[in-house]
N, C-alpha and C positions, 0 to 999 in steps of 0.2 A: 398752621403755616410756619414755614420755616423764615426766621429772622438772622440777620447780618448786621455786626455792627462796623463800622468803619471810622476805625480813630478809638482809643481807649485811654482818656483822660475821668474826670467829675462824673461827665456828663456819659461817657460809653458803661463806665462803672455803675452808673445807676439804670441805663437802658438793659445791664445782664440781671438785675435785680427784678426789673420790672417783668421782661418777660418770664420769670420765675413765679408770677402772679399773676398771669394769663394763662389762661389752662389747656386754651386752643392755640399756643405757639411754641413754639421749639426753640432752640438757639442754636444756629448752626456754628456760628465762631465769631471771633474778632479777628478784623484786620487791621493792622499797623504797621506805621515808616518806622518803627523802632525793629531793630531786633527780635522776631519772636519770643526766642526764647530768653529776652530781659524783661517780657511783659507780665506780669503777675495778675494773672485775673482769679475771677473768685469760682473756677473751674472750666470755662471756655477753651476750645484749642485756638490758635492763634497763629492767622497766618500772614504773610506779606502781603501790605497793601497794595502794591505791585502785582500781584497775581491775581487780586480779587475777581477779573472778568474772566480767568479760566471758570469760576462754579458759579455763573449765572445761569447756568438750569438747574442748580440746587437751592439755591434762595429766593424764597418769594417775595422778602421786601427787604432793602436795606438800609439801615437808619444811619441816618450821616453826622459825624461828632464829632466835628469841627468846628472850628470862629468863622463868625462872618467876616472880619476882616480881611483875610485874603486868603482861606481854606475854603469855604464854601462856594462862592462866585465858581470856582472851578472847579472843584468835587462833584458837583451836584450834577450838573451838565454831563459831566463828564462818567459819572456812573450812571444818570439816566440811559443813556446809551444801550447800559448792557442790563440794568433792574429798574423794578419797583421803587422808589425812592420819599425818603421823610429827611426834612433837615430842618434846623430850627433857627431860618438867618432873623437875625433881629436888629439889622441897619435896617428902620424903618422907609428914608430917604430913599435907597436906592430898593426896595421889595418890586417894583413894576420892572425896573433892568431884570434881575437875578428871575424874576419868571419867567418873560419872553423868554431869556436865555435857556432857562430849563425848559418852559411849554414847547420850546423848536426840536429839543433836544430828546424827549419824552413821547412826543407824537411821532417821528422819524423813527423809533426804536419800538412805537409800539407799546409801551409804558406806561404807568402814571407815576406820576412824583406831585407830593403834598408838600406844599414848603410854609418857612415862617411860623413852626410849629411852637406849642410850648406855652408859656402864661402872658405873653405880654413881647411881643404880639403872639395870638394865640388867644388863649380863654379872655384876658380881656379886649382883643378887638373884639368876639363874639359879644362880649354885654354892651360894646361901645353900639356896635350896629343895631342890636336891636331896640334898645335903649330908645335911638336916634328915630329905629321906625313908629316907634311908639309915640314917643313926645318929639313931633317933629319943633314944636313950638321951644326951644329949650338950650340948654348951653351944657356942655361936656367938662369933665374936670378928673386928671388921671393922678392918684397920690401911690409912688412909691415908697415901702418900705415901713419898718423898720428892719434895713436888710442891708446884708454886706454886698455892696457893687465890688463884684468880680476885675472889673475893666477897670476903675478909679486906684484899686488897690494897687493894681499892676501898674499906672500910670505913678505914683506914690514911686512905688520900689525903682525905677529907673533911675532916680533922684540921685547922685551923687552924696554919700553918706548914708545913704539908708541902707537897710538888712532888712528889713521885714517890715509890711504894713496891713494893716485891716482899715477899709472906707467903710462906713455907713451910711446912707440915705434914710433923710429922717421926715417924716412930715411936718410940718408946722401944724400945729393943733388948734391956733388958734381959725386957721385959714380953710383947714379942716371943718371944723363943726361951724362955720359962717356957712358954707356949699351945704351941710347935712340941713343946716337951716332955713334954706329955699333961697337964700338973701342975692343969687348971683354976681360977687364977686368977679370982678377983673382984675387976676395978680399974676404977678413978674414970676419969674422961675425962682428967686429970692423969697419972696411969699409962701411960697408953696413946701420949698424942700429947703433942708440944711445938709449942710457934709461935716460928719464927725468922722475924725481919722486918727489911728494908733499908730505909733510910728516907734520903729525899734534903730535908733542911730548907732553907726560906728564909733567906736571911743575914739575920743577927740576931733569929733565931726561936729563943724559951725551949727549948729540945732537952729539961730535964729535966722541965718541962712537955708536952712531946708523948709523951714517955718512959711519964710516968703515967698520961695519955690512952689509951695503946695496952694497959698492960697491965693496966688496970683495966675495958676497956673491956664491959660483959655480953655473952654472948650469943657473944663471937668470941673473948676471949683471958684472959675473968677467973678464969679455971676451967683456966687451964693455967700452965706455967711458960712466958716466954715470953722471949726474949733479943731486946732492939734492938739495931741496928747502924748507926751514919749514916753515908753513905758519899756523894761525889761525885755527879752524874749523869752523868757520864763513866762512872764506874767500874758504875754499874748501867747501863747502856746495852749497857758492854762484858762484864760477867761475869754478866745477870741478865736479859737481853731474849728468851731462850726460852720455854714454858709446858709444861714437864714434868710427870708427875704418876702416880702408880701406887697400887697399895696388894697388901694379901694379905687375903683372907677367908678362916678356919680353922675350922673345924668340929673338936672333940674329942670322941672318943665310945667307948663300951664296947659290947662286948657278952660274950656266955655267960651261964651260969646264972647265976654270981654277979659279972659284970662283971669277968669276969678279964682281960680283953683287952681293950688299950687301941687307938685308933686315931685316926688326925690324917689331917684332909681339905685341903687348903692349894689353893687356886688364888691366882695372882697377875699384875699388870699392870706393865711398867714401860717409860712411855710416854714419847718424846722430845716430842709434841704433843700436849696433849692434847686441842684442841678437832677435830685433825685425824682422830685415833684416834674419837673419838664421832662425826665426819662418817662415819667409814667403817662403825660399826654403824651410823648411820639409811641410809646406801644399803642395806647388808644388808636391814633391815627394811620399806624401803619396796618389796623385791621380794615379800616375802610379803605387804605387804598387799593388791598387786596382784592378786597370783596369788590371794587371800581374795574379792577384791571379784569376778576372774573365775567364780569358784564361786560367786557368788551368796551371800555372807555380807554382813551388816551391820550397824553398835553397833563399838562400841569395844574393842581390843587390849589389854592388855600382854604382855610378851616375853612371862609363864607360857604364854601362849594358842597363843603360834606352834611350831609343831613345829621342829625345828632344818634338816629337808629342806628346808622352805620357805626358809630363807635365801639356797641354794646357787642357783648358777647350774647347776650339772653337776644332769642327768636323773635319776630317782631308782634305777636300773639300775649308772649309774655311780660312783653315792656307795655304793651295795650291794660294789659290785666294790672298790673303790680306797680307804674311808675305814674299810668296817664291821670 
């Protein structure tokens, strides 16, 4: 199948990796609002994103590589129209708007588009749901990280005085293995996670003024415990220029007559890249949409929709034989 990427940041950079590691897709190009020829990819031709609906009968699916914050709501929509579509929005709040909007946009054109793709939401709503169908009796508990939040970092760097920052998202361990313990805890977003933050200040920038800025800030750090650290940019260049990231989602639950058995669901991620890891589930998921749209399906995905067969390259004979 021939694949499109749209948009070439972290995340387009590692969707050209990925299908390099699919053996049944191709890469047709990237497209992007920059300049073609300022865009350095790691061999893709590269065209304006502007034009991309002229080669809708040469792509069979396009991966969308945008933020959810104001790229995708309209991208998505907006290419189902003319392709196949995967994108991987992860404002959880608003996931019911951003599919109507594509499912109207996707059936009208004949389509399918799989959204919300990626580890979270993505791989772990799958273990959230099933989890849930299992142990209906039971309590959920989502720990990210130990991983650099993308979006915190950026919220960091807007800061007046700052030059460069790295977030972490850490668990609390103690709050952690209380959940692995069956014990069902009830805690605060304080409890569960910490924000640890690097911060590279301008010379002669108020430090205890940026200090108060970050951990007072709503919405990203007010609501946690959170440690600064100012450091060189040397030293973040050389100890902090990766984007790591995991987490565990735990399910605790009983069952028997009178809940005499306890039982603990754990799946967990622990990723050296993380935008390269979410490349490599939207290739997964841009094969089933394909194989969807070849059956004659169309309206809008999420993972719950996709059967797990659908992801695999291997025949459905073979996953019977070698996986079940």
């Amino acid at each position: 199948m021939k694949i499109g990427i749209y948009g070439y940041g972290n995340l387009g950079r590692g969707v050209e990796l990925a299908v390099r590691q699919n053996a049944d897709m191709e890469l047709f190009g990237v497209f992007s609002r920059r300049e073609p020829a300022s865009v350095k990819t790691l061999g893709a031709k590269v065209y304006p994103a502007a034009d991309a609906a002229k080669y809708a009968g040469e792509i069979d699916v396009m991966i969308i590589c945008g933020g959810s914050a104001t790229d995708l709501p309209e991208m998505t929509p907006a290419l189902a129209a003319h392709f196949n579509v995967i994108d991987s929005f992860d404002t959880h709040a608003d996931i019911p708007k951003h599919y109507a909007n594509v499912d109207a946009a996707a059936k009208k054109a004949g389509k399918v588009a799989i959204i919300s793709v990626g580890w979270d939401p993505g791989m772990f709503s799958l273990n959230r749901l099933y989890a849930n169908a299992i142990l209906p009796d039971g309590k959920d508990y989502t720990f990210w990280g130990k991983g650099v939040s993308q979006g915190h970092s950026d919220a960091i760097r807007r800061i007046d005085g700052v030059l460069d920052a790295r977030q972490y998202t850490c668990p609390v361990e103690e709050s952690l293995e209380k959940v692995r313990a069956g014990e069902h805890p009830v805690l605060t977003a304080r409890q569960m996670h910490t924000r640890l933050c690097y911060v590279v200040a301008a010379e002669g920038a108020d430090k205890a003024e940026i200090e108060r800025k970050i951990v007072t800030m709503p919405k990203y750090f007010d609501e946690y415990d959170t440690t600064v650290h100012f450091i060189s940019q040397e030293e973040l260049d050389r100890d902090h220029k990766g984007i790591p990231h995991g987490g565990f989602v735990i399910r605790t639950g009983s069952t028997g007559g009178n809940g005499e058995h306890a039982h603990v669901i754990e799946y967990s991620l622990k990723l050296d890249s993380n935008p390269e890891f979410t490349s490599s589930v939207l290739a997964a998921y841009a094969r089933a949409a394909f194989r969807k749209y070849k059956k004659g399906e169309t309206g809008c995905r999420t993972v719950f929709d996709v059967a797990p067969g659908e992801l695999s390259i291997l025949p459905p004979e073979e996953q019977r034989a070698h996986m079940l």
